[in-house]
C-alpha positions in Angstrom: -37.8 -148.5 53.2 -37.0 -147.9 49.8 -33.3 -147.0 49.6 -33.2 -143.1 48.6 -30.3 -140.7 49.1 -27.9 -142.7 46.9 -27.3 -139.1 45.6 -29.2 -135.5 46.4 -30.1 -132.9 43.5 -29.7 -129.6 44.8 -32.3 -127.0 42.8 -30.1 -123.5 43.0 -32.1 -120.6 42.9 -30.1 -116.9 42.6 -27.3 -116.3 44.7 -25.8 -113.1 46.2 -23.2 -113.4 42.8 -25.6 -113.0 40.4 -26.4 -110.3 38.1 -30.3 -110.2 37.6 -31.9 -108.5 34.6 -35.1 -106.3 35.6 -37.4 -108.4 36.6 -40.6 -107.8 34.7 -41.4 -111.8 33.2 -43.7 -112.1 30.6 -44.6 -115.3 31.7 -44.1 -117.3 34.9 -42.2 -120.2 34.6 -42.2 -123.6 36.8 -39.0 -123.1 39.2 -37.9 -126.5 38.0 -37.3 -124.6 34.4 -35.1 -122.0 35.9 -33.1 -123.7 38.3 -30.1 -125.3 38.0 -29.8 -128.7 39.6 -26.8 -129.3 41.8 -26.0 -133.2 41.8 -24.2 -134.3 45.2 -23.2 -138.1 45.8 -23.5 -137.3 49.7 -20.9 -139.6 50.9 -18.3 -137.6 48.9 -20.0 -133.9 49.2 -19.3 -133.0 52.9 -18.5 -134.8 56.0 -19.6 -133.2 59.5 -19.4 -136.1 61.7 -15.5 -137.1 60.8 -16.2 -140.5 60.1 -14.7 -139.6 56.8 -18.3 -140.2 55.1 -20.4 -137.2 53.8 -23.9 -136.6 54.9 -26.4 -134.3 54.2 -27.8 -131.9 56.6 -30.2 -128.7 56.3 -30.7 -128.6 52.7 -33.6 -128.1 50.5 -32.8 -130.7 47.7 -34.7 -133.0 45.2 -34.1 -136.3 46.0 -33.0 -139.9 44.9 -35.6 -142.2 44.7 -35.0 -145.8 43.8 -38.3 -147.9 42.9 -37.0 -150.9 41.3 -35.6 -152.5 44.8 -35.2 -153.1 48.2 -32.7 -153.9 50.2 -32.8 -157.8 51.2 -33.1 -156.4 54.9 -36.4 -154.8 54.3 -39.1 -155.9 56.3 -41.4 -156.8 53.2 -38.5 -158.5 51.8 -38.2 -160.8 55.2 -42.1 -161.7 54.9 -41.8 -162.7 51.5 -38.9 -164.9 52.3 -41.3 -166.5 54.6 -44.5 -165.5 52.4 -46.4 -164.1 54.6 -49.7 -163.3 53.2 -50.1 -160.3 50.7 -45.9 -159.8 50.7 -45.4 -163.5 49.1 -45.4 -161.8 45.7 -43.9 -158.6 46.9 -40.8 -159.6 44.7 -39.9 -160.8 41.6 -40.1 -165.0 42.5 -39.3 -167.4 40.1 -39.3 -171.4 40.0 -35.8 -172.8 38.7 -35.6 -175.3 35.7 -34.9 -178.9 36.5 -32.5 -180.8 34.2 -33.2 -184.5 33.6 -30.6 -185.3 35.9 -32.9 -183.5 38.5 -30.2 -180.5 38.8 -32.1 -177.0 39.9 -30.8 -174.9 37.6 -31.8 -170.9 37.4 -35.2 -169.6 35.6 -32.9 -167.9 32.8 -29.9 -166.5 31.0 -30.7 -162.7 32.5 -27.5 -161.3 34.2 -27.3 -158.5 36.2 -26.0 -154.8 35.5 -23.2 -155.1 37.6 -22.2 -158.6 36.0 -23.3 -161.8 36.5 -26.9 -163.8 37.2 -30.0 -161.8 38.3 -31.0 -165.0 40.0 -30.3 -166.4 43.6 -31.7 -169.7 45.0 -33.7 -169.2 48.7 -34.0 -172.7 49.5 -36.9 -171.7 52.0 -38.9 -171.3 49.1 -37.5 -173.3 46.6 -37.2 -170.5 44.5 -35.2 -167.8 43.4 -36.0 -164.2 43.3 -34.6 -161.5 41.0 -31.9 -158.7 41.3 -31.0 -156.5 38.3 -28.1 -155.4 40.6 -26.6 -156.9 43.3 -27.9 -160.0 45.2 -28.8 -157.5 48.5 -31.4 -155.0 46.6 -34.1 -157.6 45.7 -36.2 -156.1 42.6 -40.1 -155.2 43.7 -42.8 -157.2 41.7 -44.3 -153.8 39.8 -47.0 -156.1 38.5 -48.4 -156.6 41.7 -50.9 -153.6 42.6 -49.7 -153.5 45.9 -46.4 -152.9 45.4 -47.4 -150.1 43.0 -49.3 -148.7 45.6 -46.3 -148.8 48.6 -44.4 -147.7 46.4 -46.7 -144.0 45.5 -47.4 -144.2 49.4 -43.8 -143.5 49.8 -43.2 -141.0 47.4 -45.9 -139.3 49.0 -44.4 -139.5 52.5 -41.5 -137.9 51.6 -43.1 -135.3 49.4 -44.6 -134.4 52.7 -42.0 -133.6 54.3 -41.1 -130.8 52.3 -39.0 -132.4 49.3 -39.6 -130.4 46.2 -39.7 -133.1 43.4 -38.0 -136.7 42.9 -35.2 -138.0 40.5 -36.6 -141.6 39.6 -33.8 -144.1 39.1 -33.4 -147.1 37.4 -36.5 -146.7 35.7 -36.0 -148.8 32.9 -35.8 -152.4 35.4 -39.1 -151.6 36.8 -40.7 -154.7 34.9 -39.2 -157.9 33.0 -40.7 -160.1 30.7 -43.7 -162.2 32.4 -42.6 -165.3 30.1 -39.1 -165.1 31.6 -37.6 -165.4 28.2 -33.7 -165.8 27.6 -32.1 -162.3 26.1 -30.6 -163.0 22.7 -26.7 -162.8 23.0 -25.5 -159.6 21.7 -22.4 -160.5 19.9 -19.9 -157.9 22.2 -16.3 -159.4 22.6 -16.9 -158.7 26.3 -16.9 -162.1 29.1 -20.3 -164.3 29.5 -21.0 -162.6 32.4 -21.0 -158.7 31.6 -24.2 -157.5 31.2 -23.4 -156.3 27.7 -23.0 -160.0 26.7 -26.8 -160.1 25.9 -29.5 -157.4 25.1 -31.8 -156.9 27.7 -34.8 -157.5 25.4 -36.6 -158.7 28.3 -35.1 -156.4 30.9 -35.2 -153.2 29.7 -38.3 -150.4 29.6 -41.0 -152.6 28.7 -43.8 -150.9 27.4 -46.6 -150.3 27.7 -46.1 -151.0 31.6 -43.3 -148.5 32.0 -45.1 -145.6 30.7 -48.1 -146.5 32.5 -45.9 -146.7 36.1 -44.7 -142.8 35.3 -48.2 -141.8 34.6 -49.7 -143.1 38.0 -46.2 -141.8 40.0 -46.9 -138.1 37.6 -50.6 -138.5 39.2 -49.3 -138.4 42.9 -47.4 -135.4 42.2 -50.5 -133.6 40.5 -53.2 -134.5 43.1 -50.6 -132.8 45.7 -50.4 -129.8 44.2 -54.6 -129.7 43.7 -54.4 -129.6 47.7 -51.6 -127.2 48.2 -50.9 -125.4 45.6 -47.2 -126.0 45.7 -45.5 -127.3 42.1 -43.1 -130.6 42.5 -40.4 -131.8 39.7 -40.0 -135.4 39.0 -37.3 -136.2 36.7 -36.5 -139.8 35.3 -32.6 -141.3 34.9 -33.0 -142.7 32.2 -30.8 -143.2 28.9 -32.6 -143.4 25.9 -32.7 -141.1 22.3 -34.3 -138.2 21.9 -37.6 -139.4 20.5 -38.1 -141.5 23.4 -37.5 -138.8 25.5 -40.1 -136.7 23.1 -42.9 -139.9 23.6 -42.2 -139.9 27.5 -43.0 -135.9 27.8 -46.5 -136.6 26.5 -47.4 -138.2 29.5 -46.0 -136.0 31.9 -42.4 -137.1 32.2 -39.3 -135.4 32.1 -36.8 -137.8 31.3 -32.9 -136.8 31.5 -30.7 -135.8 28.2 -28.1 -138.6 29.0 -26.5 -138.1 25.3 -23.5 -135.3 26.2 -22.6 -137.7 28.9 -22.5 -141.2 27.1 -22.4 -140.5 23.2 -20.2 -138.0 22.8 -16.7 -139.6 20.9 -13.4 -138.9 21.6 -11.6 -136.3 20.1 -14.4 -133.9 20.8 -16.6 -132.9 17.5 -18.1 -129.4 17.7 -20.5 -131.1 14.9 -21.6 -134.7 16.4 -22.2 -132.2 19.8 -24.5 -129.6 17.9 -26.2 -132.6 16.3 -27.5 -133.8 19.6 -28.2 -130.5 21.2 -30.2 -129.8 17.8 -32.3 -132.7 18.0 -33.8 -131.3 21.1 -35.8 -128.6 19.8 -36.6 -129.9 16.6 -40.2 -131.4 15.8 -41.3 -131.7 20.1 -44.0 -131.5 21.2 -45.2 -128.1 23.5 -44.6 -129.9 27.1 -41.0 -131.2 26.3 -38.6 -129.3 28.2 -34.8 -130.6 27.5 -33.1 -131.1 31.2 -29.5 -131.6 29.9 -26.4 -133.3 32.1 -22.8 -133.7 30.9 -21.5 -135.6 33.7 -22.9 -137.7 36.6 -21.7 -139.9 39.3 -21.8 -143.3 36.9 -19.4 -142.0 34.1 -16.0 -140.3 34.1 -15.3 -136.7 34.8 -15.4 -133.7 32.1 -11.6 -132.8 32.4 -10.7 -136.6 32.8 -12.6 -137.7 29.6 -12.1 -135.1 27.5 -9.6 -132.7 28.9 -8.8 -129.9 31.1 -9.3 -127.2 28.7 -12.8 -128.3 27.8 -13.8 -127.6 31.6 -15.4 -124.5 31.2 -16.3 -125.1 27.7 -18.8 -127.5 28.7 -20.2 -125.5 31.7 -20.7 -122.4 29.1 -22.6 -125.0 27.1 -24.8 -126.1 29.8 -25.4 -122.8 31.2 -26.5 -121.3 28.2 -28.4 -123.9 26.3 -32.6 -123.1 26.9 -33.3 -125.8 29.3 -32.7 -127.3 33.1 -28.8 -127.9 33.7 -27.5 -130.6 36.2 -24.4 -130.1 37.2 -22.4 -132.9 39.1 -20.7 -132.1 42.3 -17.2 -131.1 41.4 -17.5 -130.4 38.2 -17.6 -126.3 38.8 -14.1 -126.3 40.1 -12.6 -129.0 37.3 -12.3 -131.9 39.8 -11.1 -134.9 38.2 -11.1 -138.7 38.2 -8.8 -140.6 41.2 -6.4 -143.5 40.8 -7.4 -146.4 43.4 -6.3 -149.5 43.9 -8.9 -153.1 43.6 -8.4 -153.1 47.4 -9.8 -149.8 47.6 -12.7 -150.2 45.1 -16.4 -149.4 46.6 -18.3 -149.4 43.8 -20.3 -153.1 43.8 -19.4 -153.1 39.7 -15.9 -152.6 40.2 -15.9 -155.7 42.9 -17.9 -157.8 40.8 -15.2 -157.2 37.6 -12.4 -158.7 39.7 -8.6 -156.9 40.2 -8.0 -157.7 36.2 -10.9 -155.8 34.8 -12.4 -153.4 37.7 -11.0 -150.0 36.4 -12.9 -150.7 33.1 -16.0 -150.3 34.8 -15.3 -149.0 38.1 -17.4 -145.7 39.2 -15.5 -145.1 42.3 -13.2 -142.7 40.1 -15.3 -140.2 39.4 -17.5 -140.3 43.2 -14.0 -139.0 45.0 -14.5 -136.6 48.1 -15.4 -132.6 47.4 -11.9 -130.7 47.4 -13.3 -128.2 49.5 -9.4 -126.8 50.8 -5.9 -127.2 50.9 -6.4 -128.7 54.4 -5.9 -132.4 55.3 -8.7 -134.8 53.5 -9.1 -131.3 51.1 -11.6 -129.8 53.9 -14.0 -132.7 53.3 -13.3 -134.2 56.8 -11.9 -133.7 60.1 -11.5 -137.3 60.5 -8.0 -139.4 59.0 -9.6 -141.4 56.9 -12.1 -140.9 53.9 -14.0 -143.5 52.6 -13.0 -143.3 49.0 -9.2 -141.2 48.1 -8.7 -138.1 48.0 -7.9 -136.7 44.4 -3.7 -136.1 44.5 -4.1 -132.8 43.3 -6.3 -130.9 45.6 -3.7 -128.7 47.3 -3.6 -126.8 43.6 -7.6 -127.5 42.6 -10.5 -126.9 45.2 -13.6 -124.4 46.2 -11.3 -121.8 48.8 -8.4 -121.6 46.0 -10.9 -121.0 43.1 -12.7 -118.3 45.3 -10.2 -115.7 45.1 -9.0 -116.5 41.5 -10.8 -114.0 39.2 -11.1 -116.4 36.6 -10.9 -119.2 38.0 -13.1 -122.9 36.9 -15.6 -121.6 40.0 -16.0 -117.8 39.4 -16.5 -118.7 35.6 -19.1 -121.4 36.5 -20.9 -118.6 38.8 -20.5 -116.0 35.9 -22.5 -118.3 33.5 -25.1 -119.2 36.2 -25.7 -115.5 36.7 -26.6 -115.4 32.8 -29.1 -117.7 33.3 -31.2 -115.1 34.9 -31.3 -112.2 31.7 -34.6 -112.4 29.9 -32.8 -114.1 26.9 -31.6 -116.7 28.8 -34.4 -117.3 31.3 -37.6 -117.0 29.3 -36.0 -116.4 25.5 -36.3 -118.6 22.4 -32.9 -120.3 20.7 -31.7 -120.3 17.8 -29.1 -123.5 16.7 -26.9 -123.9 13.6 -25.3 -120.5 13.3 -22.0 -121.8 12.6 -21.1 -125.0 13.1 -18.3 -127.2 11.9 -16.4 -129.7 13.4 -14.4 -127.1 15.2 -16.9 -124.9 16.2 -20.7 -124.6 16.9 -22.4 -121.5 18.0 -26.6 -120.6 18.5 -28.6 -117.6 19.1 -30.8 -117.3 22.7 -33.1 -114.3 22.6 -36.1 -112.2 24.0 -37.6 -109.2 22.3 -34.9 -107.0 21.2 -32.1 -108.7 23.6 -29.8 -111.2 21.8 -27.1 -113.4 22.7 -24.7 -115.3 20.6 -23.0 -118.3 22.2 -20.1 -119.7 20.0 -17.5 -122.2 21.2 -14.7 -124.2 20.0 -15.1 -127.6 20.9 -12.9 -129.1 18.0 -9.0 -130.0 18.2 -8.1 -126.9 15.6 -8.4 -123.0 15.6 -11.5 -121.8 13.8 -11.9 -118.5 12.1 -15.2 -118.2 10.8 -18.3 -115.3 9.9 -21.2 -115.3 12.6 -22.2 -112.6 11.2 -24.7 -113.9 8.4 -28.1 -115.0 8.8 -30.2 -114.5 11.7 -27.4 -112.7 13.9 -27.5 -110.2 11.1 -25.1 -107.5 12.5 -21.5 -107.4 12.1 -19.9 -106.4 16.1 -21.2 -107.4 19.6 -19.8 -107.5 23.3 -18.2 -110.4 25.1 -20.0 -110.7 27.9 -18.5 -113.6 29.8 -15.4 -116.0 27.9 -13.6 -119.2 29.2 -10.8 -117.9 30.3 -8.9 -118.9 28.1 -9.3 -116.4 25.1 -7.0 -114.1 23.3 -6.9 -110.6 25.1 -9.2 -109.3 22.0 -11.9 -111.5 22.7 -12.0 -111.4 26.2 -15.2 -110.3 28.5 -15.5 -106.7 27.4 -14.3 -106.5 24.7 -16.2 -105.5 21.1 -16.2 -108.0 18.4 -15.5 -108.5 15.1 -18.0 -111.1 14.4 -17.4 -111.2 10.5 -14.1 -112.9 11.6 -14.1 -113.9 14.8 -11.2 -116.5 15.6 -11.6 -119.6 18.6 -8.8 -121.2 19.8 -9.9 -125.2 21.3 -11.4 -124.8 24.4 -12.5 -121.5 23.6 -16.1 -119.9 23.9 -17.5 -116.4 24.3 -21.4 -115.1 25.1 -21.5 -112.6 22.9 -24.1 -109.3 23.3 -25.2 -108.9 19.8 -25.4 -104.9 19.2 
């Protein structure tokens, strides 16, 4: 089977803690456009067999989906070992180069994500056949038109049963370069076998045959619908710009906003942030719909990365930005990276790096178990072991803790969701660029008369600044939900000056404009 489940997306709907506005929509809205997805790694979310791995059980989700490969265990992958009739090309196959000296040498330079060739010899074939990631997942030959149609098959089977939409992975490896051409050496002072030593020219979202592969996947989740009636999401990982992204939504896709989570620099710029949440509503076209992340189980944790203080910052941001949110598991209560040792490492990329480089690239740090408690193993397991460490500071930092702290990272997070279902939020327009510096930035979300200002510090300095000028166009408001963090003045209920309204770093307020 196509491997799946590498991580589950959780689509939350309203919860018992949220304050809904009347309901009276002026328009009805795909649920994928006012959900917020939830992003587990399941072997770190919740273990209920106490083998000290998570699992999954009774939840509606949106799941992983992994088209590019197999594992080298899959039955069509054994047949083509042994090519046996239509599953010969099933995989990416390649004849190796033979030197003068009659050496079989591999078909190329291409190495692999994780480090290291993309090729490995099969000497039952006399050939090699490609992996853009380890030697055990075997990449699927998308040029061949029965792969492409396995491939839908499955997507539909487990649309079947019940799965409301697909995150795509890996989308960008689905096809290589037919010539098998070397990729041009990319000058990075990095070893000859990191996969940054070259550019993946050759590797990396051909087009047109990319686009065309979404389109035909887009088509399996449209001709369901036709029969029941029943919407399904698919949303692509994929990092890329924003006018890629744009080009992608014209045929259908809805490609993730990757660019809080790898471009932002550090220190924090409230500027360089508004600049690539601007970008998102500026000259799309009508079916673009931004589906912004800030973290995600391949890159480091929001208080790790940037700091603790920016915690709830970042979840205000999300929250309130018009858009999907995907929020990684964790990241609601503050969780941070671990400290492991090599021995300890899981993560395939981390292995490959060796004991001298692996916490350079390792993603182990940021998949650690769910502090769920105090308990031993932090509530994730009853077992004595977990398969990855436990974070060191979970007996201060986990879900039963933050529960009963009034504002704690969790009752904030749920405060912000719960904003997400006023008109303003939910159906309303936004506004960016009320004031922004490299301190602050601050936008306007509205619907009808209702009107919202969101203003936070994201800078290293306290900001005093007027937000009362242009389009906000009145001088007071109420706070409506803060980070926690503010003065007593500016706190949640609390009436505004917003002709000089002063943020602290790490400081934001949702402001009711009056």
């Amino acid at each position: 089977m196509i491997r799946l489940c590498c991580l589950v997306l959780l689509a939350l709907s309203g919860c018992s803690c949220f304050l809904f506005d009347d309901p009276d929509p002026v328009e009805t809205l795909p649920w994928w456009k006012t959900t917020i997805i939830y992003q587990v790694y399941p072997r770190s979310f919740k273990d209920s067999d106490g083998d000290g791995v998570g699992d999954i059980q009774g939840l509606r989700i949106l799941m992983d989906f992994v088209p590019n490969h197999t594992s080298d265990q899959h039955d069509w992958f054994q047949k083509s070992l042994r090519k046996e009739g239509k599953y010969t090309d099933f995989y990416v196959w390649a004849d190796g180069k033979l030197l003068d000296n009659e050496t079989l040498i591999r078909p190329n330079n291409w190495l692999g994500i994780f480090g290291g060739t993309v090729w490995t010899l099969v000497p039952e074939r006399q050939q090699y056949y490609l992996h853009q990631f380890t030697p055990y997942q075997p990449d699927l030959n998308f040029r061949n038109p029965d792969v492409r149609e396995e491939v839908m098959l499955t997507m539909r089977y487990w649309l079947d049963q019940g799965i409301d939409g697909l995150r795509m992975d890996a989308i960008a490896n689905l096809y290589e370069d037919e010539q098998l051409r070397d990729n041009p050496l990319s000058g990075q002072p990095v070893p000859s076998d990191d996969w940054n030593y070259l550019i993946a020219k050759y590797t990396n979202y051909l087009q047109p045959e990319v686009p065309q592969e979404i389109v035909r996947w887009q088509s399996v989740f449209d001709s369901m619908t036709k029969v029941d009636g029943k919407e399904r999401f698919m949303v692509l990982e994929f990092y890329t710009d924003s006018d890629t992204r744009s080009k992608m939504a014209e045929f259908g896709a809805h490609p993730f906003n990757m660019d809080l989570v790898d471009s932002l620099t550090v220190p924090l710029n409230a500027s360089q942030i508004m600049g690539l949440v601007s970008q998102e509503y500026t000259n799309k076209p009508a079916s673009y719909w931004p589906t912004f992340v800030v973290g995600n189980h391949d890159r480091k944790r929001i208080a790790s990365k940037y700091g603790r203080y920016t915690v709830n910052a970042f979840n205000m941001l999300l929250m309130t930005l018009k858009g999907t949110p995907t929020t990684y598991y964790g990241e609601e209560i503050g969780m941070e990276d671990i400290s492991l040792t090599y021995q300890e490492s899981q993560d395939p990329w981390a292995i490959n790096a060796g004991p001298d480089r692996y916490l350079l690239v390792s993603r182990d740090v940021n998949r650690s178990p769910m502090q769920w408690s105090d308990s031993p193993q932090a509530g994730f397991t009853t077992g004595n072991k977990t398969w990855l460490p436990i974070q060191a500071n979970y007996t201060s930092l986990n879900v039963e803790i933050e529960k009963v702290q009034a504002r704690s990272h969790l009752n904030l997070y749920k405060e912000y969701a719960s904003l997400r279902q006023l008109k303003a939020f939910k159906y309303g327009h936004i506004n960016v660029n009320m004031v922004t510096n490299d301190n602050v930035l601050s936008y306007l979300r509205y619907f009808s008369t209702d009107r919202y200002l969101v203003a936070i510090n994201f800078g290293q300095s306290e900001s005093t600044d007027d937000y009362s000028l242009h389009l906000v166009n009145t001088n007071s408001g109420v706070v409506v939900s803060d980070t926690g963090n503010v003065d007593a003045a500016i706190a949640k209920g609390s009436t505004v000056d917003l002709q000089k309204l002063t943020l602290k770093p790490g400081n934001g307020v949702v402001v009711k404009l009056n």
